[in-house]
TILO-102524 format. One record per residue (C-alpha): residue in one letter; x, y, z. Coordinates in nm, 3 decimals. Layout:
R; a; X; Y; Z $
...
END
This chain:
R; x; 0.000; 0.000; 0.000 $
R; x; 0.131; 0.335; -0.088 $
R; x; 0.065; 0.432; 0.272 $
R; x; 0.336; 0.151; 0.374 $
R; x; 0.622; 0.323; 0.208 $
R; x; 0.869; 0.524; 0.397 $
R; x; 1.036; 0.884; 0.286 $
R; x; 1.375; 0.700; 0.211 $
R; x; 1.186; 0.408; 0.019 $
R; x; 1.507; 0.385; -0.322 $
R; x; 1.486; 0.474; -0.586 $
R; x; 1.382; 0.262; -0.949 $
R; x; 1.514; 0.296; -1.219 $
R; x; 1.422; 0.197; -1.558 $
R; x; 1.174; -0.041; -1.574 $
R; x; 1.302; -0.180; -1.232 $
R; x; 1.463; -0.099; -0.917 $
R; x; 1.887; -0.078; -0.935 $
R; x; 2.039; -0.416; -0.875 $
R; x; 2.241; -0.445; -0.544 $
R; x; 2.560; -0.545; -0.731 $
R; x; 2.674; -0.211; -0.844 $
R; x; 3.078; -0.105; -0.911 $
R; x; 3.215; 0.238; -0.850 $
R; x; 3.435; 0.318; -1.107 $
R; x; 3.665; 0.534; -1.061 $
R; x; 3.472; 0.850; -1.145 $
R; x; 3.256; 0.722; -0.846 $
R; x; 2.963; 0.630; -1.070 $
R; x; 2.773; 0.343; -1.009 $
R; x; 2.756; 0.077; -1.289 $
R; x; 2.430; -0.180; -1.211 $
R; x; 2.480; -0.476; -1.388 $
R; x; 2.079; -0.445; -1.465 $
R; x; 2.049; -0.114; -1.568 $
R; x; 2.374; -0.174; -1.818 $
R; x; 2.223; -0.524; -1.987 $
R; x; 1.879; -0.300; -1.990 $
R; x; 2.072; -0.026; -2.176 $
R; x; 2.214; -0.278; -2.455 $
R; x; 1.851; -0.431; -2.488 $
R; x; 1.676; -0.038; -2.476 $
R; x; 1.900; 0.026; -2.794 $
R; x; 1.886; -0.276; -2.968 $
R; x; 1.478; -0.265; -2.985 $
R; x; 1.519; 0.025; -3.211 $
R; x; 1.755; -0.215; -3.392 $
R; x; 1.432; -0.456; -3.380 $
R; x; 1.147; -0.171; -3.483 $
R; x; 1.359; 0.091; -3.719 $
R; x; 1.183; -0.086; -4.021 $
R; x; 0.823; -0.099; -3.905 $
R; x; 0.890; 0.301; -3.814 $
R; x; 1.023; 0.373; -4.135 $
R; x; 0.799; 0.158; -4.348 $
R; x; 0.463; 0.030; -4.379 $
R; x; 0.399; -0.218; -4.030 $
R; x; 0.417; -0.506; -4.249 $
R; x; 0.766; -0.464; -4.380 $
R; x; 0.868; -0.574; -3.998 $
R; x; 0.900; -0.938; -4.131 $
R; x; 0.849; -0.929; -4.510 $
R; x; 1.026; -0.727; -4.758 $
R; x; 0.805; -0.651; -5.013 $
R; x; 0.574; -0.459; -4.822 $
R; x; 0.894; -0.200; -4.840 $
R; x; 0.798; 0.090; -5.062 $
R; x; 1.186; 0.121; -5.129 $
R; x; 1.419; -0.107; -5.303 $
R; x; 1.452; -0.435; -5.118 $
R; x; 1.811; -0.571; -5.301 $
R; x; 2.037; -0.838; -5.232 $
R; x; 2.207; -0.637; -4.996 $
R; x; 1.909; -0.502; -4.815 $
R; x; 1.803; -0.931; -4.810 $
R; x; 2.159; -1.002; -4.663 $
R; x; 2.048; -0.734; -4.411 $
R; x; 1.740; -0.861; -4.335 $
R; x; 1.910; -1.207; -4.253 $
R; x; 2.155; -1.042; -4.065 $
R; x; 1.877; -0.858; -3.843 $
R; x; 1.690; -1.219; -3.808 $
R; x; 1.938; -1.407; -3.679 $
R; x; 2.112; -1.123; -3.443 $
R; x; 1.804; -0.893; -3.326 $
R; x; 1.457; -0.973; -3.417 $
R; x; 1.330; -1.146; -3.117 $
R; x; 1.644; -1.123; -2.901 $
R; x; 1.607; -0.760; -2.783 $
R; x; 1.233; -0.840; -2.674 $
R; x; 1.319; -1.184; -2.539 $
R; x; 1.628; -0.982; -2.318 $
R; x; 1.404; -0.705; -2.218 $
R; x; 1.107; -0.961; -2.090 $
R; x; 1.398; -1.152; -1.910 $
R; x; 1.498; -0.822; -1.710 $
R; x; 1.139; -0.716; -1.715 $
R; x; 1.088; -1.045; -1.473 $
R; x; 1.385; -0.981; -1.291 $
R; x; 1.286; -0.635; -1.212 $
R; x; 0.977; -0.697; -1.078 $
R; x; 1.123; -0.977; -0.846 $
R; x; 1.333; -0.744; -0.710 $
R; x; 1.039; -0.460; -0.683 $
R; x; 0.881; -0.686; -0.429 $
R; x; 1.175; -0.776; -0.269 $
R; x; 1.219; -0.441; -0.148 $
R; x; 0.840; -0.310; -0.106 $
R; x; 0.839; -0.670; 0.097 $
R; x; 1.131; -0.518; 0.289 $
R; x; 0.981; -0.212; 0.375 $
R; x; 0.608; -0.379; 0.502 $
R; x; 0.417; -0.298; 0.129 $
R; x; 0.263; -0.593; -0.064 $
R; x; 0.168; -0.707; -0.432 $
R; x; -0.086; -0.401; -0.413 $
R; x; 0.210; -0.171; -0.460 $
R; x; 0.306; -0.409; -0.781 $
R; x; -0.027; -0.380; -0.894 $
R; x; -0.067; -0.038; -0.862 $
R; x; 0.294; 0.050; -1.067 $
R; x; 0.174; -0.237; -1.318 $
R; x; -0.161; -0.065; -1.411 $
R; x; -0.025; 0.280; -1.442 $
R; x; 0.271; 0.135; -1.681 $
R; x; -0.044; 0.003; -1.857 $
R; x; -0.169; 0.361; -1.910 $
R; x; 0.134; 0.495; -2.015 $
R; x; 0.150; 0.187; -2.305 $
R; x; -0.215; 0.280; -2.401 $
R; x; -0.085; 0.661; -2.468 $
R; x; 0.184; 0.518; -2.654 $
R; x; -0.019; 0.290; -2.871 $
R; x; -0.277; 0.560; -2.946 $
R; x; -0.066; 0.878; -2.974 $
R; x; 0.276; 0.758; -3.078 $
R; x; 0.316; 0.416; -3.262 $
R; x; 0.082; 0.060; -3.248 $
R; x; 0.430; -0.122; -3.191 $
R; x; 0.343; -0.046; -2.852 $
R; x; 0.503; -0.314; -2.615 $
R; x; 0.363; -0.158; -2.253 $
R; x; 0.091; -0.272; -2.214 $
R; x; 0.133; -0.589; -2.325 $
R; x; 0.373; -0.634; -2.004 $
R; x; 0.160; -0.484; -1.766 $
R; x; -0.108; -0.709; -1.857 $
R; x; 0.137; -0.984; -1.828 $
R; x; 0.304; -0.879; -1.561 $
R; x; -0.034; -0.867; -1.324 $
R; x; -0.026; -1.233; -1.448 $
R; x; 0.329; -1.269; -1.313 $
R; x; 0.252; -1.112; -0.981 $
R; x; 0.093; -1.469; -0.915 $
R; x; 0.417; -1.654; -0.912 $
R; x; 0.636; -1.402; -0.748 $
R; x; 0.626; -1.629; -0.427 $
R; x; 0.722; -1.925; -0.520 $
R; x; 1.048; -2.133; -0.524 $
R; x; 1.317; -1.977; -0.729 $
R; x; 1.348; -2.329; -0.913 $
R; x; 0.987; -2.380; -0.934 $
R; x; 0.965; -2.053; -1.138 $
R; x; 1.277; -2.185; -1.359 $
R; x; 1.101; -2.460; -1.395 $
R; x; 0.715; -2.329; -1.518 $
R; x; 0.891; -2.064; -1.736 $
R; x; 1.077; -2.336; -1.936 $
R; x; 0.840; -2.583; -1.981 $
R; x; 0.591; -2.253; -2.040 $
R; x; 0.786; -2.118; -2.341 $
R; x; 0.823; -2.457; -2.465 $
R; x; 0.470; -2.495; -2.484 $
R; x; 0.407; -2.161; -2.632 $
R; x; 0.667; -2.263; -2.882 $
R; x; 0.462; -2.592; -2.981 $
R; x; 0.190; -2.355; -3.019 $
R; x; 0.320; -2.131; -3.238 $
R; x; 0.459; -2.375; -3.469 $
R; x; 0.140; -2.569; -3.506 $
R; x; -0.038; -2.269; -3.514 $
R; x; 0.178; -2.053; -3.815 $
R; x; 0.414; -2.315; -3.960 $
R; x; 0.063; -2.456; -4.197 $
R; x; 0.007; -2.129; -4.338 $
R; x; 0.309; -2.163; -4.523 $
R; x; 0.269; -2.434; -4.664 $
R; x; -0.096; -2.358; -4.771 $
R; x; -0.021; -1.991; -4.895 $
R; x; 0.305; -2.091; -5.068 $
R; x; 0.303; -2.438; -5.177 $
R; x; 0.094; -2.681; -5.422 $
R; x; -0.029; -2.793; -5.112 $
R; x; -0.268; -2.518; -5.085 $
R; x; -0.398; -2.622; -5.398 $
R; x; -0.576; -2.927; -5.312 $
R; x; -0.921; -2.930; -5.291 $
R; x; -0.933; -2.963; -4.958 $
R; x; -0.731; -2.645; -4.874 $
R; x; -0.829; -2.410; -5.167 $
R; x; -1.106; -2.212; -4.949 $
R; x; -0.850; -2.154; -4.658 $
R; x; -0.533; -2.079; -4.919 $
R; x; -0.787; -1.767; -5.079 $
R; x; -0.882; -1.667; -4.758 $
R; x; -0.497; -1.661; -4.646 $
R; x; -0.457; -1.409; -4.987 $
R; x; -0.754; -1.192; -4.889 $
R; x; -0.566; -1.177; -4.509 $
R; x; -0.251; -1.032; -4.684 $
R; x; -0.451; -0.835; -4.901 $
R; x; -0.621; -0.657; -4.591 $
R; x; -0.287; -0.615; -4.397 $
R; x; -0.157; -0.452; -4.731 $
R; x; -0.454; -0.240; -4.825 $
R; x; -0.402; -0.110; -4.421 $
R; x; -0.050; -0.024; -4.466 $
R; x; -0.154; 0.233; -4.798 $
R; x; -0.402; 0.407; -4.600 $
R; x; -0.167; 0.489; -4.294 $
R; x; 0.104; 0.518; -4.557 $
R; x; -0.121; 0.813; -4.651 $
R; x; -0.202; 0.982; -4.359 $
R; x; 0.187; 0.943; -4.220 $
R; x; 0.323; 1.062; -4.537 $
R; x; 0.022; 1.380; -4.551 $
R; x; 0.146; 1.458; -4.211 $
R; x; -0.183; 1.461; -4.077 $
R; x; -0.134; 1.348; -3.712 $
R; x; -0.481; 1.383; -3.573 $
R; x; -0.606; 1.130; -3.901 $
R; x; -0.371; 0.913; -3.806 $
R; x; -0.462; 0.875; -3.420 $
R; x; -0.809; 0.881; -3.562 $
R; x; -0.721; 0.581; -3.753 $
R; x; -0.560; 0.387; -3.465 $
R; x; -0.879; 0.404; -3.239 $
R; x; -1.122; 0.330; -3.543 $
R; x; -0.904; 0.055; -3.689 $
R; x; -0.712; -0.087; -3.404 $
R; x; -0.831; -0.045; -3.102 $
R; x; -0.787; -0.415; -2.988 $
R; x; -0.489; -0.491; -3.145 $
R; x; -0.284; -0.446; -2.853 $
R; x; -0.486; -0.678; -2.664 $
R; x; -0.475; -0.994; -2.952 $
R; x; -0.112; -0.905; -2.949 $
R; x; -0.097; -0.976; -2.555 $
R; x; -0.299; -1.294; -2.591 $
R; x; -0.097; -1.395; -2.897 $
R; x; 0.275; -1.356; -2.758 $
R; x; 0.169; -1.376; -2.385 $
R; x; 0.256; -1.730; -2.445 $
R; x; 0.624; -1.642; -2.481 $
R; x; 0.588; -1.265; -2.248 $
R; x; 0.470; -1.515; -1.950 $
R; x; 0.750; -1.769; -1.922 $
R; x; 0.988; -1.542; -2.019 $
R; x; 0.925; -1.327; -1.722 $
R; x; 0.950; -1.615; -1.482 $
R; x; 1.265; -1.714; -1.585 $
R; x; 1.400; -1.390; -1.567 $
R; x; 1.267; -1.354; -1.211 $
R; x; 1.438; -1.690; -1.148 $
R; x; 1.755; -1.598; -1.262 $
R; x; 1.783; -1.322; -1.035 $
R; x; 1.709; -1.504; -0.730 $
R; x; 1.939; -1.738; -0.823 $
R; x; 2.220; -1.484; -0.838 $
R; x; 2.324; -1.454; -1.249 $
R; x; 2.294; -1.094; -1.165 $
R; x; 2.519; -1.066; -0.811 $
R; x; 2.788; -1.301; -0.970 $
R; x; 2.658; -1.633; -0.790 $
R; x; 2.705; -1.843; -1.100 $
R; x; 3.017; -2.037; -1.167 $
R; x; 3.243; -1.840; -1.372 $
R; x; 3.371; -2.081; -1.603 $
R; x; 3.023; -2.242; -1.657 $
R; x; 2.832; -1.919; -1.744 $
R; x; 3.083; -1.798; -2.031 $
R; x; 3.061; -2.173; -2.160 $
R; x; 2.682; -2.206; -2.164 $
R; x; 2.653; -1.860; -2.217 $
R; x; 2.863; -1.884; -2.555 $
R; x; 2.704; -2.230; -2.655 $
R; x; 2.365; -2.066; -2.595 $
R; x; 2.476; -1.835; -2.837 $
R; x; 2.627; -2.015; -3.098 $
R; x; 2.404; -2.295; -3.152 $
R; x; 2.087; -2.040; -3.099 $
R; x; 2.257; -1.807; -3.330 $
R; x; 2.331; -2.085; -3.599 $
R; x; 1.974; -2.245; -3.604 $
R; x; 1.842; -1.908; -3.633 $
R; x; 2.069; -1.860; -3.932 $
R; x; 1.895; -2.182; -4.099 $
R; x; 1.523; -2.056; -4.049 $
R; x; 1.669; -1.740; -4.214 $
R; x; 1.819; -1.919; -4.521 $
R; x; 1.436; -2.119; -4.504 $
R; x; 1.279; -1.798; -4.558 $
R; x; 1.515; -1.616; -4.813 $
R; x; 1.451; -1.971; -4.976 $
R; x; 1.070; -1.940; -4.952 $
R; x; 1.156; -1.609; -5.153 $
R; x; 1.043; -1.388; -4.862 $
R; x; 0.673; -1.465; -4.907 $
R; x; 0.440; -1.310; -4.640 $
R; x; 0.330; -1.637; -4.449 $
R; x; 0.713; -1.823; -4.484 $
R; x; 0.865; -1.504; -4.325 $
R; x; 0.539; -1.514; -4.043 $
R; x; 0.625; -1.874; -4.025 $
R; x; 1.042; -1.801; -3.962 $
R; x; 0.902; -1.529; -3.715 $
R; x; 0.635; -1.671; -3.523 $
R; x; 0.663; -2.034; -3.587 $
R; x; 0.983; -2.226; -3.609 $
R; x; 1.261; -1.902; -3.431 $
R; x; 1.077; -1.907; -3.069 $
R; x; 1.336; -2.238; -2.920 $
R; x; 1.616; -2.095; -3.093 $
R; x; 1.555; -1.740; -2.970 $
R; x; 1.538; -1.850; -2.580 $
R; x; 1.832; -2.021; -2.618 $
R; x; 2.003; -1.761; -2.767 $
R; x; 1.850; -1.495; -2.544 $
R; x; 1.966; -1.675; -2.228 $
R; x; 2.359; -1.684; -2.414 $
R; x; 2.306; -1.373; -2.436 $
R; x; 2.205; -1.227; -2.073 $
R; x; 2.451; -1.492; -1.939 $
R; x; 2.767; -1.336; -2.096 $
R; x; 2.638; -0.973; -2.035 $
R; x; 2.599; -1.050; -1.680 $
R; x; 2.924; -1.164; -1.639 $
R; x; 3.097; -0.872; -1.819 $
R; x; 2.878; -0.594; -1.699 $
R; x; 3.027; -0.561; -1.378 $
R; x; 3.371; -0.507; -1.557 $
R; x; 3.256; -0.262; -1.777 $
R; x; 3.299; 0.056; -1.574 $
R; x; 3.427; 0.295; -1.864 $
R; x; 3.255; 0.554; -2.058 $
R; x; 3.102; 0.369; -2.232 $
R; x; 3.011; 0.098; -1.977 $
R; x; 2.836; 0.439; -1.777 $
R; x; 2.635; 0.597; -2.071 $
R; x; 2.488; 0.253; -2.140 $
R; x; 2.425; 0.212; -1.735 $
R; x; 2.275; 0.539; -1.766 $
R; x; 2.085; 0.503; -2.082 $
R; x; 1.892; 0.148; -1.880 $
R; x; 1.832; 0.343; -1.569 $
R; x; 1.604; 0.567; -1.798 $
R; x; 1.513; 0.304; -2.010 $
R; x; 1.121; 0.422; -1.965 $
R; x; 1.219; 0.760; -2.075 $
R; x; 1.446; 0.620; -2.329 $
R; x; 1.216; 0.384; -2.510 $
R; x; 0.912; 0.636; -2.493 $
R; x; 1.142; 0.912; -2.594 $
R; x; 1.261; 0.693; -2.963 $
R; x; 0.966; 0.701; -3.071 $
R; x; 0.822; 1.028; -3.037 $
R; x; 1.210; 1.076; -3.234 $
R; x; 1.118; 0.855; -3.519 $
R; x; 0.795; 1.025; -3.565 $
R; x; 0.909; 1.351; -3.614 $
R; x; 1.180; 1.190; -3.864 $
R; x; 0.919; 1.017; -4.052 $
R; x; 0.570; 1.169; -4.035 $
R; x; 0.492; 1.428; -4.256 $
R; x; 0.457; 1.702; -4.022 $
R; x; 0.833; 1.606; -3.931 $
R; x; 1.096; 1.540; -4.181 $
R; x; 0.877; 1.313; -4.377 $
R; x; 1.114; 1.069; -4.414 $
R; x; 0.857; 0.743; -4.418 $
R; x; 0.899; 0.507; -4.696 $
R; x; 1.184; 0.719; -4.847 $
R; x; 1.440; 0.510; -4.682 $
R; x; 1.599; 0.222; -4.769 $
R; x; 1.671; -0.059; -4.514 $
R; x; 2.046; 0.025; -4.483 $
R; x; 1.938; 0.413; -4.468 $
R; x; 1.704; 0.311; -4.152 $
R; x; 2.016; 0.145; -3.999 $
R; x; 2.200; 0.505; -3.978 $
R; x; 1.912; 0.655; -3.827 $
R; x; 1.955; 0.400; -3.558 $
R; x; 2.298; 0.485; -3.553 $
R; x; 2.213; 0.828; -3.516 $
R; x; 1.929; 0.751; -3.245 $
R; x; 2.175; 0.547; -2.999 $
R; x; 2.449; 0.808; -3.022 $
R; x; 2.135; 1.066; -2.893 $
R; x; 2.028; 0.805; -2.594 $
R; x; 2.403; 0.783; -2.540 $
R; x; 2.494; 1.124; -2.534 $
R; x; 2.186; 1.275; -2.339 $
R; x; 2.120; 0.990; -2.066 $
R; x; 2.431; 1.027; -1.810 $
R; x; 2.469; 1.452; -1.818 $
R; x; 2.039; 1.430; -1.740 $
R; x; 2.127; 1.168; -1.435 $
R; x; 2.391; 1.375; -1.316 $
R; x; 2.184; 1.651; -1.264 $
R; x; 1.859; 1.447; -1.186 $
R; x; 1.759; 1.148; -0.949 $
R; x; 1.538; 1.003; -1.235 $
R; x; 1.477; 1.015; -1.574 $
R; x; 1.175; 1.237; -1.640 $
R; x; 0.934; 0.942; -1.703 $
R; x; 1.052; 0.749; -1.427 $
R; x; 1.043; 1.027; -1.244 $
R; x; 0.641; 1.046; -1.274 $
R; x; 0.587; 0.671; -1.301 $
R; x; 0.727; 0.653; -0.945 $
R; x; 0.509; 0.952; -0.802 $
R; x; 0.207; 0.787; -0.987 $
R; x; 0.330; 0.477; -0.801 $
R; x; 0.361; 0.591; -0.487 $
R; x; 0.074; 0.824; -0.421 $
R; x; 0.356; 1.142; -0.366 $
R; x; 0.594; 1.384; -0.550 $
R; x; 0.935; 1.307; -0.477 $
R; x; 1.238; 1.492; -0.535 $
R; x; 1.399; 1.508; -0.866 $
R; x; 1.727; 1.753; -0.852 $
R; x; 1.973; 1.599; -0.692 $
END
């Protein structure tokens, strides 16, 4: 209960409270092994979204929905992009998400609050996803953890192991699911298959689905590139006002688990170097590898599929979930092992960019819109894919650059800031 929480309650940061591992370098900053792996995974989701910003929504996964040239290069990009960021940023921020919110109620615990408090922070992050959906861009991925999250809350008391446990088997599950759900599209939109009588009804009513997603994507192509911002909210309440919500039932499935684990690992200690050494740079670079190098055959698949709508849905959705955990956990594993080490400059502007990871994520895209809408720079659909990469570029040197000279001055990042008065029931200070 907000009531519950003392004046010298500490400070969150991010989408979590700091991690109790933290090395001074010898500036005397503080580098949190959280807020640093939360930095990396804050900067590579623009990595992850820079194409559905730039282009029409569908271009995420398939390349012909570009209204640029799509070349060999640009489809040695898209590969590239595949098999080292689609996926991997969300799966990494979902595994910190989790830990963050086991460590949340670790401290409220501490300090006589309960779940309420969770609850309370969960539903107002939920609000401030809803604004984002609406106002900014429908790649909105807020609410879909707060709604997950409250789901979370449930199993924030049990065993350590026991959460290990349900998260695995939970993802693998999901990932059975996804396969038998999207893997048979494929093979009805693509392949003589489809053209049995038996499946000729469902293949023409897979073509009118793509036909519906692409006849979407001209009419917000439109109102982006006219620069009329008040059509274009317009059109995401008329035309997708429950899309975020199908999205959180759809990839709550792999949201859910994910979470768990990452609350698990945190208990367990990957964060607080608890973890053998030795073991966690050789799992954590197996995870990688083999991860990495089956995600690099579902890639090949779908370049081989020739990039058709449902094979790259299928690579995406269907057959890269396993691969992606296993690369995701490689992933965090190595990161928390170096983190603590990296106490230089740039180890502190990517510490500071994940302590105002809320700010930092919100903040990109209210950037990309004025770059691409029409009442900006009008840049959308003028791009090609390696164009979109040097706004990124550009984009990560800002987050750099900006983040640490704002927390120097400031206790919070402006949006974490008012998430935690929102959260608490109370202004707190901001100037340090």
């Amino acid at each position: 209960m907000v009531s519950e929480v003392k004046d010298n309650a500490p400070p969150e940061t991010g989408f979590a409270a700091p991690d109790t591992v933290a090395p001074v370098t010898a500036g005397g900053d503080r580098i949190s092994s959280l807020d640093l792996i939360r930095g990396i995974a804050v900067l590579g989701i623009l990595a992850a979204n820079i194409v559905a910003f730039g282009q029409p929504f569908s271009a995420y996964m398939w390349p012909e929905a570009f209204l640029t040239d799509h070349g060999s290069t640009s489809e040695k990009l898209w590969i590239a992009q595949f098999v080292l960021i689609d996926g991997k940023m969300r799966a990494l921020f979902t595994l910190l998400f989790g830990a963050g919110m086991m460590l949340f109620m670790e401290k409220a615990w501490a300090r006589g609050a309960t779940r309420k408090l969770q609850v309370r922070r969960l539903l107002f992050l939920m609000l401030f996803g809803l604004l984002h959906y609406f106002l900014l861009w429908k790649g909105d991925i807020l609410t879909s953890y707060a709604l997950v999250g409250l789901i979370a809350l449930i199993f924030v008391k049990i065993k350590a192991k026991t959460q290990l446990m349900f998260g695995i088997c939970g993802y693998v599950a999901g990932a059975i699911l996804y396969a038998a759900m999207m893997l048979p599209l494929h093979f009805i939109a693509d392949t003589p298959f489809g053209q049995s009588p038996e499946m000729v009804e469902l293949s023409k009513s897979l073509d009118e689905g793509v036909k519906e997603a692409t006849a979407d994507d001209k009419i917000e192509t439109a109102i982006i590139t006219s620069g009329d911002y008040f059509g274009y909210v317009r059109h995401n309440f008329s035309e997708h006002s429950f899309d975020v919500f199908a999205t959180t039932g759809l990839f709550g499935f792999e949201m859910l688990p994910l979470m768990l684990i990452g609350m698990a690992l945190y208990r367990m200690g990957l964060f607080t170097g608890q973890f053998n050494r030795k073991s966690q740079r050789f799992w954590g670079w197996a995870g990688l590898i083999v991860g990495g190098g089956l995600t690099y055959l579902i890639a090949l698949w779908a370049a081989d599929t020739g990039f058709t709508y449902y094979g790259t849905l299928a690579a995406f959705v269907g057959a890269a979930p396993i691969p992606r955990l296993i690369m995701a956990l490689g992933l965090i594993a190595l990161l928390a092992q170096w983190a603590p080490r990296m106490t230089g400059w740039l180890g502190q502007r990517l510490s500071a960019a994940g302590r105002m990871a809320f700010t930092n994520y919100l903040g990109t895209s209210l950037v990309m819109i004025i770059v691409f809408h029409g009442w900006g720079f009008g840049l959308f659909g003028e791009l090609t894919r390696p164009q979109l990469y040097l706004v990124v570029l550009g984009t990560w040197a800002l987050m750099l650059l900006w983040s640490k000279p704002w927390l120097e001055r400031y206790r919070y990042g402006p949006l974490e800031w008012l998430w935690r008065c929102l959260t608490y029931g109370r202004r707190f200070p901001i100037k340090r």
